[in-house]
SERO-4910 file (N, C-alpha, C, O; in steps of 0.05 Angstrom, whole numbers):
BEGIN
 pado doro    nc1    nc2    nc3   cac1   cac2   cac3    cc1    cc2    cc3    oc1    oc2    oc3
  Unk    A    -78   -120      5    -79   -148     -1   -102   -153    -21   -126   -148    -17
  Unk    A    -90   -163    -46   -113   -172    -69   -113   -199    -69   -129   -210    -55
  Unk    A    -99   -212    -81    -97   -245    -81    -84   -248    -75    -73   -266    -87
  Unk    A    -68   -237    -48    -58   -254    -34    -33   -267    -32    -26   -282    -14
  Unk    A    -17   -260    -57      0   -282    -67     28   -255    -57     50   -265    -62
  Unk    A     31   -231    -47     49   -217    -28     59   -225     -4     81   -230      5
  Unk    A     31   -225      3     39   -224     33     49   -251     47     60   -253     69
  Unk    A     41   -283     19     43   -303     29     74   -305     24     92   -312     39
  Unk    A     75   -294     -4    106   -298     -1    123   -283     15    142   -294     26
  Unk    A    120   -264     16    145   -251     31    146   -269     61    168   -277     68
  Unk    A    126   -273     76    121   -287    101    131   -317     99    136   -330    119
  Unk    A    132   -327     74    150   -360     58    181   -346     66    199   -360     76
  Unk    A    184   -322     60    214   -323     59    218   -318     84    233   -335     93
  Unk    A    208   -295    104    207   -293    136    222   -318    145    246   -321    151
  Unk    A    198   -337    144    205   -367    154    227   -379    151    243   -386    168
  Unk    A    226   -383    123    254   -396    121    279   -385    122    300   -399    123
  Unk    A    278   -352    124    305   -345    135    312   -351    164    334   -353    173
  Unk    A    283   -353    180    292   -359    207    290   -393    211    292   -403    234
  Unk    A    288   -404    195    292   -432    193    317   -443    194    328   -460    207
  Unk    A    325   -426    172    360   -431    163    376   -417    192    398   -426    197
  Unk    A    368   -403    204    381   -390    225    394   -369    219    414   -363    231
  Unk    A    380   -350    190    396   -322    188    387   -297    211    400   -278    221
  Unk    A    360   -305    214    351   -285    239    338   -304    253    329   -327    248
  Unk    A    340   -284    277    322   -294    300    285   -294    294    268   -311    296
  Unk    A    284   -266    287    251   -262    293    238   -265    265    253   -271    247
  Unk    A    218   -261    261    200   -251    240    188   -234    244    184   -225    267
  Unk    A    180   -224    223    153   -193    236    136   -200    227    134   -218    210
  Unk    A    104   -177    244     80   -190    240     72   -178    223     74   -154    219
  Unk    A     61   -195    210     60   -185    181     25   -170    179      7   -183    189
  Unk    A     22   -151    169      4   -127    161    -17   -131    141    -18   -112    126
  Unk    A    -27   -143    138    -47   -134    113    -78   -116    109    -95   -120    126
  Unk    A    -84   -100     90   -104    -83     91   -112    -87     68    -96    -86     49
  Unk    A   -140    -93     64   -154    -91     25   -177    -77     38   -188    -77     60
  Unk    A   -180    -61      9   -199    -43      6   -229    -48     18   -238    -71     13
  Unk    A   -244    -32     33   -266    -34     44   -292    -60     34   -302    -78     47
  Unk    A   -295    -50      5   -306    -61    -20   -300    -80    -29   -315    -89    -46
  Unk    A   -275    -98    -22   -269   -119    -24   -248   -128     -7   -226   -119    -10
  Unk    A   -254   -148     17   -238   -148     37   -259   -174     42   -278   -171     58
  Unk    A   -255   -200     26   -258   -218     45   -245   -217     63   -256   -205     82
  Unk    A   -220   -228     67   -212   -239     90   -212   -224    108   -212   -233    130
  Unk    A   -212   -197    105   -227   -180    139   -254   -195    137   -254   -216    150
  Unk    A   -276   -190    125   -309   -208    137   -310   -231    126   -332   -240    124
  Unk    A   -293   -244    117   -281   -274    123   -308   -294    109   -317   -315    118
  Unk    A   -317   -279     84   -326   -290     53   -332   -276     36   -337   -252     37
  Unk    A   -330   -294     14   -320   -277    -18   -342   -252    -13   -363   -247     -1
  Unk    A   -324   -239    -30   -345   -204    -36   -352   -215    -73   -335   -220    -89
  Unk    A   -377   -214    -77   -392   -234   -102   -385   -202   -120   -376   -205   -142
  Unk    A   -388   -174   -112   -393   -155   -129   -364   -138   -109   -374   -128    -89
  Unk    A   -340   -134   -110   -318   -129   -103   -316    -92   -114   -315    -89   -138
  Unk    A   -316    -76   -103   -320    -44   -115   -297    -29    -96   -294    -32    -72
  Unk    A   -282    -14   -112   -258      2    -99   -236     13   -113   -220      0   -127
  Unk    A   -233     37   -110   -212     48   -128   -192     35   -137   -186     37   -161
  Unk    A   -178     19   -118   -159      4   -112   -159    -22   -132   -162    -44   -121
  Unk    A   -156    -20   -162   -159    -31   -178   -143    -60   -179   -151    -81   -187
  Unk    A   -122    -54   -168   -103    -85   -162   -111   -102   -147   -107   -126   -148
  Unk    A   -123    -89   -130   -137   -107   -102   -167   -109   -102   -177   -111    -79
  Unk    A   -181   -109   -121   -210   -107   -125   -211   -125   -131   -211   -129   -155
  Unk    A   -211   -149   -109   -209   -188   -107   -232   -189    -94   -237   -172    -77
  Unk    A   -253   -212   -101   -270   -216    -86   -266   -241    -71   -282   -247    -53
  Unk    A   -249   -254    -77   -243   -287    -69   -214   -286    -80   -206   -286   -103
  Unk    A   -201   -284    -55   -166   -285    -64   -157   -310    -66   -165   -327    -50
  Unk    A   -136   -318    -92   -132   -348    -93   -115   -358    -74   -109   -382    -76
  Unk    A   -101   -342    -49    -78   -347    -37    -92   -343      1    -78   -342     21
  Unk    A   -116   -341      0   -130   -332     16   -126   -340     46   -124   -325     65
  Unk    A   -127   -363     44   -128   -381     62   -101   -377     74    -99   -374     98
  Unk    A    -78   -376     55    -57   -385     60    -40   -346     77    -26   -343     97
  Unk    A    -46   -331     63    -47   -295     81    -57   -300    112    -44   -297    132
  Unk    A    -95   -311    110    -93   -316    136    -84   -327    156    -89   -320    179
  Unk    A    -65   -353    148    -52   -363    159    -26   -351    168    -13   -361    187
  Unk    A    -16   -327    151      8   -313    152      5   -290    168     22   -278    181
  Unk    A    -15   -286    166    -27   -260    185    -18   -277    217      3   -278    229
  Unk    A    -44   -287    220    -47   -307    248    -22   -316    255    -18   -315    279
  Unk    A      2   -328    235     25   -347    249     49   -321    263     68   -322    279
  Unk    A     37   -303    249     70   -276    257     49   -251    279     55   -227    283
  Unk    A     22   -266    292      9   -240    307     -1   -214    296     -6   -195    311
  Unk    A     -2   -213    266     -9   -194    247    -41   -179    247    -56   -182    266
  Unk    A    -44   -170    232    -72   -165    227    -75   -167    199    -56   -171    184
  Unk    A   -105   -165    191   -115   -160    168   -141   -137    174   -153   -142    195
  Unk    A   -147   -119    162   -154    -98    167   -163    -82    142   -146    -81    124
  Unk    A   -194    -65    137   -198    -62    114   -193    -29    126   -196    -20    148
  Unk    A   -181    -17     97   -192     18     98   -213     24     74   -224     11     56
  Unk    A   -214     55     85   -238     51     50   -226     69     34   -206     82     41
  Unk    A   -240     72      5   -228     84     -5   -226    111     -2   -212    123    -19
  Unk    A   -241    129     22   -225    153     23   -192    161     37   -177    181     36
  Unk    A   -192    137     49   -172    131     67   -141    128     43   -119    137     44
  Unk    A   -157    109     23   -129    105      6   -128    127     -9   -105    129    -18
  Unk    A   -145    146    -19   -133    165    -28   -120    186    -21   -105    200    -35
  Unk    A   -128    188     13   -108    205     32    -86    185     31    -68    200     26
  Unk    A    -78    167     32    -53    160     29    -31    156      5     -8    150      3
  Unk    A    -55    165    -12    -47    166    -47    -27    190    -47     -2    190    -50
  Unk    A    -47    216    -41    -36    238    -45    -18    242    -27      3    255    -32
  Unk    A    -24    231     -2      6    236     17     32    220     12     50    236     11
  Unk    A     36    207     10     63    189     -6     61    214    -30     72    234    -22
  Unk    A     50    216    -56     55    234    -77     71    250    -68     93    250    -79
  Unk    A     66    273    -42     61    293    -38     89    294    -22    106    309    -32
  Unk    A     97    281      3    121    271     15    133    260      3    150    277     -4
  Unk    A    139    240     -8    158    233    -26    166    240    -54    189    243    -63
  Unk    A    143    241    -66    154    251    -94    144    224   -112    142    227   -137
  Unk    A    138    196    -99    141    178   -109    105    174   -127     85    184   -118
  Unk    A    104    161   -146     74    155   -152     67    128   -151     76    114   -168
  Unk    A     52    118   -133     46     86   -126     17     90   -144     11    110   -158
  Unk    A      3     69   -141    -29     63   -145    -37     63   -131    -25     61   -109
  Unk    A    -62     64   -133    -85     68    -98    -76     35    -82    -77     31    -57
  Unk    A    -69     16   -104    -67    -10    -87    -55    -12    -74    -60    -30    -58
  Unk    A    -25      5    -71     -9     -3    -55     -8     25    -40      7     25    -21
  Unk    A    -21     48    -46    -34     67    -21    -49     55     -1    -50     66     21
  Unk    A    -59     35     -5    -79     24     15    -54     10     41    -59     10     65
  Unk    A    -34      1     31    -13     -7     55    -19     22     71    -39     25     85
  Unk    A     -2     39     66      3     70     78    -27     78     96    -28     85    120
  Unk    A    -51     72     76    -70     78     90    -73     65    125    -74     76    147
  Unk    A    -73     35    115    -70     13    134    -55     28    159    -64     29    181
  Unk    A    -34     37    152    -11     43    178    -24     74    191    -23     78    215
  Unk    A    -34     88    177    -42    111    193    -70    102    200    -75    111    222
  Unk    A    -88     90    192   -115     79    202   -105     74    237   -111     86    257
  Unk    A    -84     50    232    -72     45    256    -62     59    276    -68     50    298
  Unk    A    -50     75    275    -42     98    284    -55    113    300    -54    116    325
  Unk    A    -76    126    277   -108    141    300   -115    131    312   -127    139    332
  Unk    A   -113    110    306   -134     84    329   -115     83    356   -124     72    376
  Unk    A    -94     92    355    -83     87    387    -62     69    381    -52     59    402
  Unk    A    -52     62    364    -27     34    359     -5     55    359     -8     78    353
  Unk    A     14     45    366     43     65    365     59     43    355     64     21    364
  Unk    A     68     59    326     93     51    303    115     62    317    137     57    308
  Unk    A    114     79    340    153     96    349    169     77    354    192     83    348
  Unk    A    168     57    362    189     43    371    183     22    351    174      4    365
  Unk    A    182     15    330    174     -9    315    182     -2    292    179     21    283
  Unk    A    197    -25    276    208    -12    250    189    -29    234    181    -53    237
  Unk    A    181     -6    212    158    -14    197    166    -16    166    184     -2    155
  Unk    A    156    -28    160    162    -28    119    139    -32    108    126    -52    110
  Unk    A    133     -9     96    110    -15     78    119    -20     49    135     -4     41
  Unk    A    108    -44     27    117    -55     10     97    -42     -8     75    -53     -8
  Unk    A    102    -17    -27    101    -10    -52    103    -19    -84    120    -15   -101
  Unk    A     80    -33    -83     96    -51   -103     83    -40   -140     96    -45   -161
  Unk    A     63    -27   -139     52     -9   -159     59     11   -166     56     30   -150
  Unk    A     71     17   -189     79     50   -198     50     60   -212     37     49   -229
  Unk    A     46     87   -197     21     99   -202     12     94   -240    -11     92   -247
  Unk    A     31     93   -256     17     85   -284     10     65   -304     11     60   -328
  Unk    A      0     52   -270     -8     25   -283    -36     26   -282    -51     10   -291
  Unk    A    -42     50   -266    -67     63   -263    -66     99   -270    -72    116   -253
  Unk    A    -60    103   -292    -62    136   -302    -88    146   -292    -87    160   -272
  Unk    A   -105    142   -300   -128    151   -308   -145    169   -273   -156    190   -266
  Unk    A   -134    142   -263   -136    154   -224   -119    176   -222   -127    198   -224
  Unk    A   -101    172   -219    -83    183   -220    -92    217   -229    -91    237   -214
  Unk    A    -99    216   -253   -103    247   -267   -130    249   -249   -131    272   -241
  Unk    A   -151    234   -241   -171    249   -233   -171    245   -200   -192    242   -188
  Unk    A   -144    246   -186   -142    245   -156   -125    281   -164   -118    291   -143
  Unk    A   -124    286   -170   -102    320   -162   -113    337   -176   -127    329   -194
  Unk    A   -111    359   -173   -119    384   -192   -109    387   -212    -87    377   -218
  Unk    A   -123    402   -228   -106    410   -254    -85    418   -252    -80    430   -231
  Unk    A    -61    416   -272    -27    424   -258    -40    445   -289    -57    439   -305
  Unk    A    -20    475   -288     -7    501   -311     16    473   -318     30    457   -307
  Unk    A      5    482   -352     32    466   -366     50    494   -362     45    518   -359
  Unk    A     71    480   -364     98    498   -369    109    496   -394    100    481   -412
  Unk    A    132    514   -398    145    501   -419    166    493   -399    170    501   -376
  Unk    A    186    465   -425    195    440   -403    228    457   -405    248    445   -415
  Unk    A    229    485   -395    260    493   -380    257    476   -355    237    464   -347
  Unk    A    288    479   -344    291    476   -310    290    493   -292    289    491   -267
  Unk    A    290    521   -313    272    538   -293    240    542   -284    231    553   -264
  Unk    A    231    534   -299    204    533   -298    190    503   -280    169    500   -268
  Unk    A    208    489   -284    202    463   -276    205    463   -242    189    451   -228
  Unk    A    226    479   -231    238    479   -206    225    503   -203    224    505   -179
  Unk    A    213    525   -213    203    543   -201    230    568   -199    231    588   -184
  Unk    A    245    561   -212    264    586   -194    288    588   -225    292    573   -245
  Unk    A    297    607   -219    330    619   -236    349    600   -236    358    594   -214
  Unk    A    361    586   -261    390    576   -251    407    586   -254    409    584   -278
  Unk    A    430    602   -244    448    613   -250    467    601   -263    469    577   -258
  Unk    A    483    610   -277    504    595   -295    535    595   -268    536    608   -247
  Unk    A    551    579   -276    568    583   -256    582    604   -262    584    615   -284
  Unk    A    596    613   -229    614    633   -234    641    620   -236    661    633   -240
***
């Protein structure tokens, strides 16, 4: 959570689908910002806001008020990790999926395994974490979160690591 303006909406739409009577429930909705800037976990502005997590390095979210209220109305939390936390969740999404987010929206993923260690059980609970950053909107992290990669040359054998055989 950076400003705020996610979590309020998606929780605007929650509502009013169960308003209209398409569902019954809502879910409680999740939020986590970076250690370094996390008002609304210590609940006033952060004046000097510091964290990898460049999307979410808010010190005073303009939607602020209105998250905490979305947190609070669906039994949610708000919850800071730090940034070693989101870069273990950087590289693990990378690494499991294949996919490249930004540390900002590693910090969801972080959020959920923070929770996790702590004794919370996701097994019976269907969870969505909302990805909303493709890792190159932040390169630069990005190249200095992994090791150096061997360039290759760009075959598909080299790329996949292995022989393609031609068909028989």
């Amino acid at each position: 959570v950076g400003n705020a303006g996610n979590i309020t909406a998606y929780w605007k739409g929650f509502r009013e689908y169960r308003e209209a009577g398409r569902v019954d429930n809502v879910p409680k909705m999740w939020g986590f910002q970076a250690a370094g800037a996390a008002p609304l976990v210590y609940g006033h502005p952060i004046a000097e806001p510091h964290t990898i997590a460049t999307a979410i390095r808010i010190g005073n979210p303009a939607r602020g008020d209105e998250a905490l209220a979305a947190v609070s109305n669906s039994g949610g939390v708000i919850e800071a990790v730090t940034d070693a936390e989101i870069v273990e969740a950087y590289r693990l999404v990378a690494t499991l999926t294949g996919l490249m987010c930004e540390p900002a929206s590693a910090a969801g993923i972080a959020g959920l395994l923070k929770r996790a260690r702590s004794g919370v059980s996701l097994r019976d609970l269907t969870v969505v974490a909302v990805l909303t950053g493709h890792g190159l909107k932040d390169p630069a992290t990005a190249l200095s979160l992994f090791e150096e990669m061997t360039p290759v040359a760009p075959t598909l054998e080299n790329v996949l690591g292995t022989s393609i055989a031609a068909p028989a």
